[in-house]
N, C-alpha and C positions, 0 to 999 in steps of 0.2 A: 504494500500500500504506500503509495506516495503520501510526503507528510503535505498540510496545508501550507505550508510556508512555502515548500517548493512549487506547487499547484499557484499559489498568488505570484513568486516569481517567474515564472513559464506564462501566465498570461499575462502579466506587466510586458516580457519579453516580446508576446505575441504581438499584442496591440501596438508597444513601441516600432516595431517593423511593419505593421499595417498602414501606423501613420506616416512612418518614413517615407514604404511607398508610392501613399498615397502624394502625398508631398512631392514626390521624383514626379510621378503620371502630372502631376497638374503643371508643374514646372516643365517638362518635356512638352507639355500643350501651349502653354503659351511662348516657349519655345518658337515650338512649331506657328504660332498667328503670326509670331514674330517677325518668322524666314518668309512666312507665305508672302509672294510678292503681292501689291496694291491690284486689284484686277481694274481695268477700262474697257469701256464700250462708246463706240462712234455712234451719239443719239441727235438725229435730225432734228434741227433747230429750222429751218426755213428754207422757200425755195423762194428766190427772187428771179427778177426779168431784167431788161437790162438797163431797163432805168438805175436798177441798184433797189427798188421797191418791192417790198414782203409782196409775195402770191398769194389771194387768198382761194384754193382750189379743194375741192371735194376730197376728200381722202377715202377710199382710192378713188381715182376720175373715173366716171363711169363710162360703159359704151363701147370697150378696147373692142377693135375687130377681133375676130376670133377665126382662125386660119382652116376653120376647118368649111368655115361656107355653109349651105346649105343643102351640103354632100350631094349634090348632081351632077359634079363637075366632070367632063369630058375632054382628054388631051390628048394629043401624040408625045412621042417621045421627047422630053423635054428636061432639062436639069439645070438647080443656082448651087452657085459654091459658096464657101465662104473660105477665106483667108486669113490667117495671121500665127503667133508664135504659138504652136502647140507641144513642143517641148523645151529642154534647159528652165534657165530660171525665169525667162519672163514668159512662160507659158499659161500663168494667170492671165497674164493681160490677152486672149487668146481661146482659151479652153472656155470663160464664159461666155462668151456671143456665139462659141462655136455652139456649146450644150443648148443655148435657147436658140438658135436654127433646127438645132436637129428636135424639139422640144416640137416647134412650129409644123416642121416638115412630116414628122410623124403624125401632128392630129392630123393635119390633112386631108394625109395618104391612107389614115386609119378612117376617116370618114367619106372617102370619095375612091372606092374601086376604080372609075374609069378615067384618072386624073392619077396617075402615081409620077409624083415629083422626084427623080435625083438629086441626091445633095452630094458634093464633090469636094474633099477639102485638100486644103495646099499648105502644108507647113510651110509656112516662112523663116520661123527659126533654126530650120534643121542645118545651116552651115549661116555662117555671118564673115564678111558678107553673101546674101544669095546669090550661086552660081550662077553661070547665063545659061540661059534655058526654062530655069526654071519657074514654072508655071506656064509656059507657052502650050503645053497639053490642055488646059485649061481656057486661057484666053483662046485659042487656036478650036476650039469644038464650039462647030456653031448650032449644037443645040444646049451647052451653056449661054442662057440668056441675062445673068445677073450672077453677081458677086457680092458677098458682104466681104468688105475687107478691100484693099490691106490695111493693118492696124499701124503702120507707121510711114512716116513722109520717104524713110530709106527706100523700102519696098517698093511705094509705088513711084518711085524716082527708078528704082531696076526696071519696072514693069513698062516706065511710062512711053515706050515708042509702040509695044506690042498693042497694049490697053487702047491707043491713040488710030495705032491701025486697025485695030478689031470691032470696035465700039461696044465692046461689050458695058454692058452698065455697070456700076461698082459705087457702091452705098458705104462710105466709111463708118463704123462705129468708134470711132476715134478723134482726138481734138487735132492729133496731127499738125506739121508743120506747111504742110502742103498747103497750097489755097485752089480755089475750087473756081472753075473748072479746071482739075491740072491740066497744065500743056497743052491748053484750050481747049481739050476737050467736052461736050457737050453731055456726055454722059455719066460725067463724075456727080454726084450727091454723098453730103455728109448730114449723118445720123444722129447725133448730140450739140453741144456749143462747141464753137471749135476757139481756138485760142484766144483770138480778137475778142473774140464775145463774153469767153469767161471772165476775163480781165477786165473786159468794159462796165462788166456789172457788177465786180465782186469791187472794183473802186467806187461805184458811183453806191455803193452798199456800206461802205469804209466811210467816207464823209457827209452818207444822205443818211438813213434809218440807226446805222450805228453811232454818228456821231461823233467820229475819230478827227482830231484836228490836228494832229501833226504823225505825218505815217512815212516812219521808210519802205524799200524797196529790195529787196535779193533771191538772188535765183543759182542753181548752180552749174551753170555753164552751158546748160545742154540746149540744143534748140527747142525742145518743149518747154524748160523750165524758164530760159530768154526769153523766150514766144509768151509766154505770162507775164512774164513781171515788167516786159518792156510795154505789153497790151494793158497792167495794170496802170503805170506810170504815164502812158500817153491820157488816160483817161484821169489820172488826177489832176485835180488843183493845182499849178502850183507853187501857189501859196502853201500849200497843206503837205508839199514834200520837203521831209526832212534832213534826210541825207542827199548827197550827192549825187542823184540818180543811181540808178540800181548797182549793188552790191552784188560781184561776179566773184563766185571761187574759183572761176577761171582764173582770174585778176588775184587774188587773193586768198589766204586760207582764211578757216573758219573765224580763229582768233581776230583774227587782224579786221575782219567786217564785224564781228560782233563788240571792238572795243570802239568801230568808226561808229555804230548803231548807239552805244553805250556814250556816246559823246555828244550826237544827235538828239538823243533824250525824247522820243517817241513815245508817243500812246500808244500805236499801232503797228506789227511789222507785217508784212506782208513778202511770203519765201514762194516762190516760183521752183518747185524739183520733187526731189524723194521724199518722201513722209522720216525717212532714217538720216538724211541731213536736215531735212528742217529743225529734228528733235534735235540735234547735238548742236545748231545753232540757240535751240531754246535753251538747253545746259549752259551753255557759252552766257547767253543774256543774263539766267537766274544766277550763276555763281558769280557775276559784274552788280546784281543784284537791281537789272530793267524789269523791270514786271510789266512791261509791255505786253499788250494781247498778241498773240500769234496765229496767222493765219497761213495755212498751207495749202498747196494743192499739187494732189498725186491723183493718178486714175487709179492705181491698183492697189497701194500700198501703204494706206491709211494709217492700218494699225503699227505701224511700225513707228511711229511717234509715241507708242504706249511706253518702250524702254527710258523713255527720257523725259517723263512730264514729273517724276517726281512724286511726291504725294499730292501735292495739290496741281489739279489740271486748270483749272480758273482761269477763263481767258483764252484758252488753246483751241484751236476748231482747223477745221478742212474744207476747201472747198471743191463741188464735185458736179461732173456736170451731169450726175444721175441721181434719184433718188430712191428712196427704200423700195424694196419689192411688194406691192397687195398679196396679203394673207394668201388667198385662192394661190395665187402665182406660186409661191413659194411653195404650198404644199404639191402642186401638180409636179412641179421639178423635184418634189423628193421622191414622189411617188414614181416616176421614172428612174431617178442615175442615183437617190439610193442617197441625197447632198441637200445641203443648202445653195441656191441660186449662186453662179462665181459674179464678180463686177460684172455687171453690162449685159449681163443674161437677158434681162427685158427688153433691152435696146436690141440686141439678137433677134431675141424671140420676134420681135412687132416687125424689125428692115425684112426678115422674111418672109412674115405674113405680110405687108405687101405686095411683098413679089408675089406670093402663093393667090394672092385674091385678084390679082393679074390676070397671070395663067388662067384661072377661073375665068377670068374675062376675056378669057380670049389672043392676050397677049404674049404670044408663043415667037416673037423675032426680038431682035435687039432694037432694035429701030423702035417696034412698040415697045416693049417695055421702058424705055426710057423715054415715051411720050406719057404711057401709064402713072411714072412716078413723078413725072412732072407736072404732071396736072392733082397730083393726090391729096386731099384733104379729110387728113382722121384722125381719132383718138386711139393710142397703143395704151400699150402694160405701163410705159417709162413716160411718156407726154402726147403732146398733140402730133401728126407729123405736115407739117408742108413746106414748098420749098420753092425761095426765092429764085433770080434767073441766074445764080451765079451758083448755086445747087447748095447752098445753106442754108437752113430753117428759117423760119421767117419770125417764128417766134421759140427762140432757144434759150432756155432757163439754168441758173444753176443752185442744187443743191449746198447748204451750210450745214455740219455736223458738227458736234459737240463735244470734244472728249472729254468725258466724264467717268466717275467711280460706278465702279456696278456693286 
């Protein structure tokens, strides 16, 4: 028999190591809240026009064509492609306009037996620069009557003497540095805002509804990122520019624009590039200690600003020239490829329900088709579409997001 004296020291024993422990488990936990990094999410604050003026529009806008018709549709042999980077790393900017064609093309085809549409796709990334040749199988088949794509001004700078001879039509889903019609071409349209226009309204946005009275400029060297920030700067005030016209890390490293900004003394900065330089210019500002609001703009690569906001994002935003995907939308695309919608999937999905509700109509040449889209007036997934004589929107909006704590 165990005496009681031992029995009370054995459970002293116990309980002292339970609360130990306990004490270790809790300490390991908050530990753990410790290490866990800050989570963010990109949450839509606004979409303006190009006065720089809040949108006030339905959420979601109603009415989006819907590609599949009213399944009676009767074709010959007939096919649209789409083009841009479907692998390496900028295959984001690529794989989602390609998923929402193939999204579009399959309701279609799934609703109109005697109407089955080809879709025909062309990596553009697959070598850099693109070979010669390639794509000419493409532009060269004249029962390809439309293309989505190419996603960047390179490509359709390779492409532009085939495109120029063929006529084939080609709907950019991209801001691109190109300008429209390339190469005079008549049958170039673009899909989103294109450079000029993002700039023109994300400034006249900076000094109208936001209120910014004194705003720098920088961008990081690329001609997308230039094509912004010199599009933003031609639209500002200015009075209301701070620095020394736009701030190039071509011209300059990080440091060295963020101590010229830091000197400036801006309310506002506005970075033309990657969502992963803008961040490390925003490091650059907060450790100089600007607390400048910061506005970026990336197509693909948003989140990539999340490494570098710090704890508090306050002030930080993106701007984009698409907006969230409608509920519906989103679930139709999981229920196919199994995903969330990638960038631009809607913009995708609608350039080729166009083309699709063509066809339908009858638009089986190149020649039609690109009288089809020229004359077109309708509501998509992503906005409205129509298209001025220079083959840009007539009315092309951009989205503002918010980075924020989830």
């Amino acid at each position: 028999m165990t005496e009681p004296g031992v029995r009370r020291s054995r459970r002293r024993v116990t309980v002292l190591a339970a609360v130990a422990l306990a004490g270790l488990l809790v300490a390991g936990v908050v530990a753990a809240v410790r290490l866990q990094p800050t989570r963010f999410a990109l949450v839509p604050r606004a979409e303006i026009g190009m006065d720089g003026a809040v949108l006030d529009r339905p959420d979601p806008a109603p009415g989006a064509v819907d590609p599949a018709g009213d399944g009676k549709a009767v074709c010959a042999l007939v096919s649209i492609a789409v083009a841009g980077p479907l692998t390496t790393a900028r295959a984001p900017t690529g794989t989602g306009v390609r998923d929402g064609v193939r999204l579009a093309v399959d309701d279609h085809n799934d609703a109109n037996p005697g109407c089955q549409v080809q879709l025909k796709e062309l990596d553009t990334d697959g070598a850099d620069p693109m070979p010669p040749g390639a794509g000419l199988q493409i532009v060269d088949d004249v029962y390809t009557i439309g293309m989505i794509g190419p996603a960047s001004s390179e490509i359709s700078d390779a492409l532009r003497d085939a495109l120029a001879r063929s006529g084939l039509v080609t709907v950019a889903a991209s801001a691109g540095t190109h300008t429209a019609p390339a190469g005079g071409r008549a049958a170039f349209f673009r899909g989103i805002a294109g450079l000029t226009a993002q700039g023109s309204a994300v400034a006249r946005y900076l000094t109208g509804p936001a209120n910014y009275r004194r705003v720098c400029v920088a961008d990081d060297g690329t001609p997308h990122g230039s094509g912004l920030a010199q599009a933003v700067t031609t639209a500002l005030n200015p009075s209301l520019v701070s620095c020394d016209g736009p701030q190039t890390l071509r011209d300059n490293d990080i440091d060295a624009i963020a101590e010229s900004i830091g000197t400036a003394a801006p309310d506002a900065v506005y970075f033309g590039g990657s969502a992963a330089q803008a961040g490390e210019l925003l490091q650059r500002l907060r450790e100089r200690g600007v607390g400048a609001a910061l506005l970026s703009a990336a197509e693909a690569d948003g989140e990539a600003l999340f490494g570098y906001v710090g704890e508090d994002p306050d002030g930080v935003s993106v701007a984009l020239p698409y907006g969230p995907d409608p509920g519906w939308f989103s679930d139709d695309f999981a229920a196919k490829f199994d995903s969330a919608p990638g960038d631009l999937a809607a913009v995708g999905y609608d350039l080729a329900t166009i083309m699709l509700r063509g066809i339908d109509a009858g638009m089986l040449t190149r020649p039609q088709m690109a009288e089809w889209i020229r004359g077109y007036d309708g509501q998509g997934v992503a906005h409205r579409y129509r298209w001025a004589a220079d083959g840009e929107l007539t009315e092309p909006t951009v989205w503002l997001y918010d980075v924020e704590k989830r």
